[in-house]
MOPAC internal coordinates of N, CA, C and O (Angstrom, degrees):
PM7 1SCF
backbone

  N    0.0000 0     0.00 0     0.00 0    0    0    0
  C    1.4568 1     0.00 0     0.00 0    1    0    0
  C    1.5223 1   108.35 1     0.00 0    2    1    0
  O    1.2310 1   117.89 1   -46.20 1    3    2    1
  N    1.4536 1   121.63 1   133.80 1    3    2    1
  C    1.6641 1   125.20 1  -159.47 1    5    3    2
  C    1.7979 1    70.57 1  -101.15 1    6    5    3
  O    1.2310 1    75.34 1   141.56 1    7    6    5
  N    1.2416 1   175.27 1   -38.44 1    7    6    5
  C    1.0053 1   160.61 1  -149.96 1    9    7    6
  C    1.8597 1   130.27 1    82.83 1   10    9    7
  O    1.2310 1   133.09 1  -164.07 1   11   10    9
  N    1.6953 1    92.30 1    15.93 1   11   10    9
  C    1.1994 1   113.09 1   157.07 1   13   11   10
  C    1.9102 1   136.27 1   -81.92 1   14   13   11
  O    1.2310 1   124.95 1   -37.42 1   15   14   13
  N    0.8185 1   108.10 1   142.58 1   15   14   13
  C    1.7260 1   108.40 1  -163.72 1   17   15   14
  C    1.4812 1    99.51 1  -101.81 1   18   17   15
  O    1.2310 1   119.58 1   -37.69 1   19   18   17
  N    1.3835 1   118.40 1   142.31 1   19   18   17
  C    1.3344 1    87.80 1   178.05 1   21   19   18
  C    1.7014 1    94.46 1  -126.87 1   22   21   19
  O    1.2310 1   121.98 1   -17.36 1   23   22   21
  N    1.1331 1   113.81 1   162.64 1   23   22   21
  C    1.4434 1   117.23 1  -177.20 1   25   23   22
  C    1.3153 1    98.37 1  -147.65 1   26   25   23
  O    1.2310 1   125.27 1   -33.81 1   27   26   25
  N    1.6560 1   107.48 1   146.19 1   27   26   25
  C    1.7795 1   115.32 1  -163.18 1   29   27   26
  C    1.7869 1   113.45 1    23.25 1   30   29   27
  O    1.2310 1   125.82 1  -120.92 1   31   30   29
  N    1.2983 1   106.42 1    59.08 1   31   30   29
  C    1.2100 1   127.47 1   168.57 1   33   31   30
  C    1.7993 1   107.84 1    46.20 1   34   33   31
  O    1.2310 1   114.35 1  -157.67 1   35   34   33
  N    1.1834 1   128.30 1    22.33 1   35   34   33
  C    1.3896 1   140.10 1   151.19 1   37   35   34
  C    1.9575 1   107.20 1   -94.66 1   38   37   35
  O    1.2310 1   140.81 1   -27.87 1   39   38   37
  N    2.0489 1    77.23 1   152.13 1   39   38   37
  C    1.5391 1    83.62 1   174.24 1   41   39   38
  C    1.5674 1   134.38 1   -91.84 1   42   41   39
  O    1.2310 1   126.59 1   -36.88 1   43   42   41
  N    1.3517 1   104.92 1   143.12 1   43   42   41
  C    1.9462 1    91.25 1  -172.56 1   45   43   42
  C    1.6614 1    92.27 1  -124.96 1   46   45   43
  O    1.2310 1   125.56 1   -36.24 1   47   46   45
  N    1.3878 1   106.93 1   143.76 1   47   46   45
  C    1.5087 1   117.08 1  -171.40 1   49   47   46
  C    1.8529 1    94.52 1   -97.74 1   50   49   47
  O    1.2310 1    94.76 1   -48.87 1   51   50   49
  N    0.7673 1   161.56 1   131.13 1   51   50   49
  C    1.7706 1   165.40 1   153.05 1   53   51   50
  C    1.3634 1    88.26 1   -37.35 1   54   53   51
  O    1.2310 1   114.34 1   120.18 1   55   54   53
  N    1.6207 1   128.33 1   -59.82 1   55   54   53
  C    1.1569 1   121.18 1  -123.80 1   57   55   54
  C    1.3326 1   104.41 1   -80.16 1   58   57   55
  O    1.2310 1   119.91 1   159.23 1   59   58   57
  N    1.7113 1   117.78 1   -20.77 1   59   58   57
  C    1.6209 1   131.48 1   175.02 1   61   59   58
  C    1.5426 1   121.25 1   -16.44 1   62   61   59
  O    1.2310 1   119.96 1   -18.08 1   63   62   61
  N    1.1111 1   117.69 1   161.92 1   63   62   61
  C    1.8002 1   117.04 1   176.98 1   65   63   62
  C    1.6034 1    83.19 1   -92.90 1   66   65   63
  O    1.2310 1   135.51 1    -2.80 1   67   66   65
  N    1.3855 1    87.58 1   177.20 1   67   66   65
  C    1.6682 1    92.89 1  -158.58 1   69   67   66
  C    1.5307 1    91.91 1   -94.84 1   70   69   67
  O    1.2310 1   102.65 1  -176.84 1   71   70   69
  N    1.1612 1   149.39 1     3.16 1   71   70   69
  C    1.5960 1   149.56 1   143.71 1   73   71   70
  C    1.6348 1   102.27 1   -41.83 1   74   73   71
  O    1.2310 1   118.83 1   103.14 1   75   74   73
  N    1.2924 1   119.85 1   -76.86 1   75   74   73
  C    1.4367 1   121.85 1   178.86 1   77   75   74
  C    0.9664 1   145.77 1  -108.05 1   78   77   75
  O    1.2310 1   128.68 1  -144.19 1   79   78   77
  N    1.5662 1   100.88 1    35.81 1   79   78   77
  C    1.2712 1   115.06 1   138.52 1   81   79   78
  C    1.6505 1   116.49 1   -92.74 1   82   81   79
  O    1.2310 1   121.92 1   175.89 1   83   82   81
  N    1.2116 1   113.93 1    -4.11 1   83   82   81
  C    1.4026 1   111.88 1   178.62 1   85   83   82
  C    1.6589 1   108.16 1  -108.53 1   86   85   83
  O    1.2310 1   124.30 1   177.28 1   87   86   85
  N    1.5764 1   109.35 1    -2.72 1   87   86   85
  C    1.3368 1   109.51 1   155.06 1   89   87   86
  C    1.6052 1   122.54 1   -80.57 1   90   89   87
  O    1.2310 1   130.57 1   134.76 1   91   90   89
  N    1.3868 1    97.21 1   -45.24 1   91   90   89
  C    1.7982 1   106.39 1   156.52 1   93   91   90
  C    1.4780 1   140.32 1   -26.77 1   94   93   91
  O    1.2310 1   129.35 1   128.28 1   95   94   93
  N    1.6157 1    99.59 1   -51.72 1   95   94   93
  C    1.5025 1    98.46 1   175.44 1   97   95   94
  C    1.6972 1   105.73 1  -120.52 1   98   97   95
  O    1.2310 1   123.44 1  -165.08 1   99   98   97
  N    1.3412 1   111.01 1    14.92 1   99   98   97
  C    1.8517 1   112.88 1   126.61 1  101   99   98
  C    1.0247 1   137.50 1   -51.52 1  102  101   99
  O    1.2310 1   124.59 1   143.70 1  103  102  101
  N    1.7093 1   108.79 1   -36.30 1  103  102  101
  C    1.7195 1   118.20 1  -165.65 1  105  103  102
  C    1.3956 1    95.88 1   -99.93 1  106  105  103
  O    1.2310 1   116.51 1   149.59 1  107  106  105
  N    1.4054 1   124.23 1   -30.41 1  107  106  105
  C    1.2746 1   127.38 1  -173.95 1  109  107  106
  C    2.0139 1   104.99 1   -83.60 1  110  109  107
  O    1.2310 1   116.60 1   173.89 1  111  110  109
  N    0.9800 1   124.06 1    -6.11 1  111  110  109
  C    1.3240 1   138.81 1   174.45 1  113  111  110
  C    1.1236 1   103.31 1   -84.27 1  114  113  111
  O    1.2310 1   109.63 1   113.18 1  115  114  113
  N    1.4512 1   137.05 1   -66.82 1  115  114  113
  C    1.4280 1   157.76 1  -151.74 1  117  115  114
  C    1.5029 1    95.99 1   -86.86 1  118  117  115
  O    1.2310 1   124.13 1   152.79 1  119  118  117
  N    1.3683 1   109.68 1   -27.21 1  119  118  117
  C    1.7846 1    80.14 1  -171.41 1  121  119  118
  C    1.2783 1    91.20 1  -111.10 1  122  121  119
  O    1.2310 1   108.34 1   168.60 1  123  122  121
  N    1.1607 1   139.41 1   -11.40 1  123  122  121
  C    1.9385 1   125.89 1   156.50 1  125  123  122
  C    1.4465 1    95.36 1   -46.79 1  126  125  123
  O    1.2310 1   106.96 1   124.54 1  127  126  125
  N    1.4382 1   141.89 1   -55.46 1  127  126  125
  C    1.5698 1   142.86 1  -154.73 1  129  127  126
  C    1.3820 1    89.53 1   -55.76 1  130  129  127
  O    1.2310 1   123.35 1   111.62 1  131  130  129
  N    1.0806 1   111.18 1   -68.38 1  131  130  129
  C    1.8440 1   126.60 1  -157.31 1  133  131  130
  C    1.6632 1    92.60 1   -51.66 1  134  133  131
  O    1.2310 1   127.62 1   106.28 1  135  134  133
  N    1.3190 1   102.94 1   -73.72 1  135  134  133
  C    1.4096 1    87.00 1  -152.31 1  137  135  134
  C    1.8268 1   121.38 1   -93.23 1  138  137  135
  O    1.2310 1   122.83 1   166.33 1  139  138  137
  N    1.6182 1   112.18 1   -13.67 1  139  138  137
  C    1.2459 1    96.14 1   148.28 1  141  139  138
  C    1.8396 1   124.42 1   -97.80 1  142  141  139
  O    1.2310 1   124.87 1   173.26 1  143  142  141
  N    1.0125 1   108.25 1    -6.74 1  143  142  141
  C    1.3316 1    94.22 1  -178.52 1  145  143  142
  C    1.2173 1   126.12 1   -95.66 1  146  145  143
  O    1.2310 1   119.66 1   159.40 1  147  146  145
  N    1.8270 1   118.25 1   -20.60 1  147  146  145
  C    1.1672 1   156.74 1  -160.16 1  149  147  146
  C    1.4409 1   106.26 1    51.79 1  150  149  147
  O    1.2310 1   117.37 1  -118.39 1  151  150  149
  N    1.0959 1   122.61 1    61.61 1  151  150  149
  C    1.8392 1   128.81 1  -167.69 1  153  151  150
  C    1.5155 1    73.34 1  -122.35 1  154  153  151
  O    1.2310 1   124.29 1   -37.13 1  155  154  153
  N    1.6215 1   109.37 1   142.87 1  155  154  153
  C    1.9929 1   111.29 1   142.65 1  157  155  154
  C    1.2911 1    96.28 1  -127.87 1  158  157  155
  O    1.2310 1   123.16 1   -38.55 1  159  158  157
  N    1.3049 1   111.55 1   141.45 1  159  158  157
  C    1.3822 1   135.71 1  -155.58 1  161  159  158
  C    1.2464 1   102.26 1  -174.44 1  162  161  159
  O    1.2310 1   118.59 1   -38.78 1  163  162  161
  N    1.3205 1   120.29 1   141.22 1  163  162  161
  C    1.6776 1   115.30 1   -15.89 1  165  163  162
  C    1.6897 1   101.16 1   -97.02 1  166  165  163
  O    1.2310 1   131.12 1   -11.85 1  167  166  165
  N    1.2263 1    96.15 1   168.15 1  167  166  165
  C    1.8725 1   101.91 1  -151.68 1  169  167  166
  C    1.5922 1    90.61 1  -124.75 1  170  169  167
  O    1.2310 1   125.44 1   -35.20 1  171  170  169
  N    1.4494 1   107.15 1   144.80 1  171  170  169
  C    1.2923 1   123.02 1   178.33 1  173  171  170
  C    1.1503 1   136.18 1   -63.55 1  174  173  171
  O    1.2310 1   115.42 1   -44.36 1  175  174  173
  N    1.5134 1   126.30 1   135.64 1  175  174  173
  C    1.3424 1   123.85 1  -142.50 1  177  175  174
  C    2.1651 1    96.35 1   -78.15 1  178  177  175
  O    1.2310 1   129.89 1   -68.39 1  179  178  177
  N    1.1238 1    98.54 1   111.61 1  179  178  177
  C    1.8085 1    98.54 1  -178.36 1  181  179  178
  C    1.5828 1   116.36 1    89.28 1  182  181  179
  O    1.2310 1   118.97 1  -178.82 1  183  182  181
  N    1.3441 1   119.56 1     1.18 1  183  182  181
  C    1.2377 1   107.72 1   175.82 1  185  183  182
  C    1.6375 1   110.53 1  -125.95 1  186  185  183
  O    1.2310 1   114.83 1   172.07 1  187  186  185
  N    1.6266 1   127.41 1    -7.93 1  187  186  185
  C    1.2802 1   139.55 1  -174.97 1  189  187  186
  C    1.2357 1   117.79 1    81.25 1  190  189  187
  O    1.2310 1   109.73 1   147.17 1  191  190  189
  N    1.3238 1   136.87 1   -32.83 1  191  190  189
  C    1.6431 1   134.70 1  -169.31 1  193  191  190
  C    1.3700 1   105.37 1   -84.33 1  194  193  191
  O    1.2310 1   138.57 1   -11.20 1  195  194  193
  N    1.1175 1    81.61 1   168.80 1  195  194  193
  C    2.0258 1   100.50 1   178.67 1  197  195  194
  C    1.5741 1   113.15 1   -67.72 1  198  197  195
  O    1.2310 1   111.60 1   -43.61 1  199  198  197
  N    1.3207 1   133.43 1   136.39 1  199  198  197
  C    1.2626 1   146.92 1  -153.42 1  201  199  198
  C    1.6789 1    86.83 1  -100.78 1  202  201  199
  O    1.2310 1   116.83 1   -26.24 1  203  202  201
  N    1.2133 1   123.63 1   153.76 1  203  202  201
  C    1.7281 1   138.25 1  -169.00 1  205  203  202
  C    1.2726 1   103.14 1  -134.26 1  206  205  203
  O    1.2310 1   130.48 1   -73.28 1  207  206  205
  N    1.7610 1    97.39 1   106.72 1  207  206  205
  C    1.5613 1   118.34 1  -178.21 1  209  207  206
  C    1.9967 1    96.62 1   -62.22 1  210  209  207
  O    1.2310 1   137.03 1   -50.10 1  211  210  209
  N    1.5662 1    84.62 1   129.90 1  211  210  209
  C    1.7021 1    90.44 1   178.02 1  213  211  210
  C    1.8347 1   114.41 1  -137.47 1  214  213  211
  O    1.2310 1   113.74 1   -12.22 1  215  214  213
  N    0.9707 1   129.44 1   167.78 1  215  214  213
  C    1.3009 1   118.23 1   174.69 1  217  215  214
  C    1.6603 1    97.49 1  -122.17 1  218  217  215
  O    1.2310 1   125.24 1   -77.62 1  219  218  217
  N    1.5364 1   107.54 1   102.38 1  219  218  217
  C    1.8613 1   127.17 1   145.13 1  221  219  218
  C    0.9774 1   126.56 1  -109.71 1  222  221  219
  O    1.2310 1   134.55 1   -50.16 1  223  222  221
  N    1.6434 1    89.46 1   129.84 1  223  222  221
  C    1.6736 1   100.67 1  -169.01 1  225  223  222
  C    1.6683 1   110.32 1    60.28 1  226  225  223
  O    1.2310 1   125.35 1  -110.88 1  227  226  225
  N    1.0348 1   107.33 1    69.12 1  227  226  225
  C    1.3790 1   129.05 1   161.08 1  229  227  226
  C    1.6725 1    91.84 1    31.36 1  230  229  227
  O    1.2310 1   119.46 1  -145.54 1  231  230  229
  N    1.2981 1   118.64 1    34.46 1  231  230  229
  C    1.2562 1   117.39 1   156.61 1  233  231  230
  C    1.6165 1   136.58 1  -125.33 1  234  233  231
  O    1.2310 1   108.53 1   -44.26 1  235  234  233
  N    1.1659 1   139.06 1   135.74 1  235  234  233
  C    1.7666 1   128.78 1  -172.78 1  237  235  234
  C    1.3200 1    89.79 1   -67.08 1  238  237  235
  O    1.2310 1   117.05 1   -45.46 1  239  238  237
  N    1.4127 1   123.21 1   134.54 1  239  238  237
  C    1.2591 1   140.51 1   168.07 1  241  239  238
  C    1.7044 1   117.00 1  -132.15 1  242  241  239
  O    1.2310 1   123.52 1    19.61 1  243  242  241
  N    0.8007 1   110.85 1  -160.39 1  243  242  241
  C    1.5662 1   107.90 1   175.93 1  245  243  242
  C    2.0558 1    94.55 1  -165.36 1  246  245  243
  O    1.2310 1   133.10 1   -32.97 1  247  246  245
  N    1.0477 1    92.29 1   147.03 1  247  246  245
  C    1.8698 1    97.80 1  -150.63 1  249  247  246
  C    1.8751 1    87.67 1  -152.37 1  250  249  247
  O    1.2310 1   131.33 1   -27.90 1  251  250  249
  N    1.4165 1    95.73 1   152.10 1  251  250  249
  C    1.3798 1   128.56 1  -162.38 1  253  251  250
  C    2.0373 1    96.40 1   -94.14 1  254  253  251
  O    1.2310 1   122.77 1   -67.78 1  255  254  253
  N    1.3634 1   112.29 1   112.22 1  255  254  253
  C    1.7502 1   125.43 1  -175.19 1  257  255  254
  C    1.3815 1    94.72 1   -51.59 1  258  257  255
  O    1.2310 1   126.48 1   135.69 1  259  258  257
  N    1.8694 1   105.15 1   -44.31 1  259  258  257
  C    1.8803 1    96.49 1  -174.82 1  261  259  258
  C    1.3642 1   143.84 1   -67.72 1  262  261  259
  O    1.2310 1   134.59 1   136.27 1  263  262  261
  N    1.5435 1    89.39 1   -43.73 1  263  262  261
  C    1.7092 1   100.16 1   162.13 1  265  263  262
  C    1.3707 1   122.97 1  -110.69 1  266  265  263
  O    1.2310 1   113.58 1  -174.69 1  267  266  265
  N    1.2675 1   129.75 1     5.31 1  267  266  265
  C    1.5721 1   147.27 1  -153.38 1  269  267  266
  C    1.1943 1   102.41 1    14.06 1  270  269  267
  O    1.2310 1   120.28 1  -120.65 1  271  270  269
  N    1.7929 1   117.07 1    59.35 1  271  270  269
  C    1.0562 1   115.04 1   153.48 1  273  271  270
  C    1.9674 1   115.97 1   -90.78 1  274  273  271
  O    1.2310 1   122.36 1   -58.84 1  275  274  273
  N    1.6631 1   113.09 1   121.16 1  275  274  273
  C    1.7178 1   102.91 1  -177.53 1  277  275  274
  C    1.4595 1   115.43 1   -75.64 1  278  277  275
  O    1.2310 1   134.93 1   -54.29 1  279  278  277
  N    1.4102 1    88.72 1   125.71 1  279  278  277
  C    1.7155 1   115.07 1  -171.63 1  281  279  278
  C    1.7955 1    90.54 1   -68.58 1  282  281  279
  O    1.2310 1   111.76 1   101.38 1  283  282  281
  N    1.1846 1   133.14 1   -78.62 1  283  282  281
  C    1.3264 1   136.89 1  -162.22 1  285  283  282
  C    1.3520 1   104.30 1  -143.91 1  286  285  283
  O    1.2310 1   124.09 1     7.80 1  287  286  285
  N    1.2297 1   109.76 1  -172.20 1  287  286  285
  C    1.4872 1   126.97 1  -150.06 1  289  287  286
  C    2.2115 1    81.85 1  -113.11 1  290  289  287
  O    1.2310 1   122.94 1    -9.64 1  291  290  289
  N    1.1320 1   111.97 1   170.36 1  291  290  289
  C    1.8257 1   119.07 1  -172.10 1  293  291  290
  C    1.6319 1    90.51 1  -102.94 1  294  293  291
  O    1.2310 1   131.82 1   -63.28 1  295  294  293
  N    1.6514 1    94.78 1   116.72 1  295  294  293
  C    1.2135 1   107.98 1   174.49 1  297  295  294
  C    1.8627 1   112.56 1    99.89 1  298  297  295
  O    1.2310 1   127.77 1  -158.21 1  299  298  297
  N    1.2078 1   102.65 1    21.79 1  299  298  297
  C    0.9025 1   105.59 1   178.48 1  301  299  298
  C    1.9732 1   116.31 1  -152.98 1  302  301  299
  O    1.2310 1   128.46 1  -133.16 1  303  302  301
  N    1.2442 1   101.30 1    46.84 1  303  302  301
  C    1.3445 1   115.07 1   179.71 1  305  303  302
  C    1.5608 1   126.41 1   -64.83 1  306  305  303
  O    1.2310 1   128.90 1   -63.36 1  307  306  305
  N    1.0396 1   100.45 1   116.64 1  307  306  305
  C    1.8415 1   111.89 1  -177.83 1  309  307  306
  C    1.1800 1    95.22 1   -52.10 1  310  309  307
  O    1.2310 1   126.09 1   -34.11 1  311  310  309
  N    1.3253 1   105.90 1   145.89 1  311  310  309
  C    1.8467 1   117.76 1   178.70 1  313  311  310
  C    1.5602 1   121.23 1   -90.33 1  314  313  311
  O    1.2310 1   118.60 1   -48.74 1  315  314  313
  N    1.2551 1   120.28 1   131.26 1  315  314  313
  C    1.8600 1   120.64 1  -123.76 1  317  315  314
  C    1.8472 1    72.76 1   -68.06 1  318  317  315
  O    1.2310 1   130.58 1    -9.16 1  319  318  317
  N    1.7208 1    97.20 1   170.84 1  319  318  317
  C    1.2201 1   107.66 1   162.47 1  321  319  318
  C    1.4431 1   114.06 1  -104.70 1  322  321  319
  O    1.2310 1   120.39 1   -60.47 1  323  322  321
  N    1.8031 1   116.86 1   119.53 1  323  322  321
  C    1.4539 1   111.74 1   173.98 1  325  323  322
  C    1.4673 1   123.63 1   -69.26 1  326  325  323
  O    1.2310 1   119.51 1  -178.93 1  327  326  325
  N    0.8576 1   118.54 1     1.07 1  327  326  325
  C    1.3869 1   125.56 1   154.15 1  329  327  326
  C    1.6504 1   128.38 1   -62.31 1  330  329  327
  O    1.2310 1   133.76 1   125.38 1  331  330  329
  N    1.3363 1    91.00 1   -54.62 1  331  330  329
  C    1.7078 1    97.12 1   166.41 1  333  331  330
  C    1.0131 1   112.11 1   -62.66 1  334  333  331
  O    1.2310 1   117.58 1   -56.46 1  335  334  333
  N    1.5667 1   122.21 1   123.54 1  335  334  333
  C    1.6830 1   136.73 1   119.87 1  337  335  334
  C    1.8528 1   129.72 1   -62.85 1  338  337  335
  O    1.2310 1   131.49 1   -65.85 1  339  338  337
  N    1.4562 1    95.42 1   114.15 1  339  338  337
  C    1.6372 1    91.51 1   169.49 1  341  339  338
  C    1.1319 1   106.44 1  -106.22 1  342  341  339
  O    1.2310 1   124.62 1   -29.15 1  343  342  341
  N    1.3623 1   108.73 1   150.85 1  343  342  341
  C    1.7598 1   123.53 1   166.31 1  345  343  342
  C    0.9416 1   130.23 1  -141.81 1  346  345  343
  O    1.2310 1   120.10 1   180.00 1  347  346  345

């Protein structure tokens, strides 16, 4: 055993800073949704796609693929606006 864990059949190291390891089983969360559940979640505020767990500034965030601007910190999701329509 190399001392990796694996969860939804991805690898997780223990030994990680606690930024990425909480990007780890973000990506390993998000991509069970996608591809067995066909859910993408959670999706960017005004643009529709799935937001990409990242670590800035030594923090888990979750950040926009288009502009990699970070929307929020992981685990801390703005509450959708019912006003907005995406399409």
């Amino acid at each position: 055993m190399d001392g990796t864990l694996r969860l939804f059949a991805t690898g997780l190291v223990p030994d990680d800073d606690a930024a990425a390891t909480t990007v780890s089983v973000a990506e390993a969360v998000q991509g069970h949704l996608t591809l067995y559940e066909f859910i993408q979640w959670p999706l960017c505020p005004g643009h529709g796609h799935p937001m990409r767990p990242s670590v800035e500034h030594d923090k888990a965030c979750r950040t926009c693929p288009a502009s990699h601007r970070s929307i929020c910190a992981i685990g801390e999701l703005p509450p959708p606006d019912p006003s907005a329509t995406v399409t």
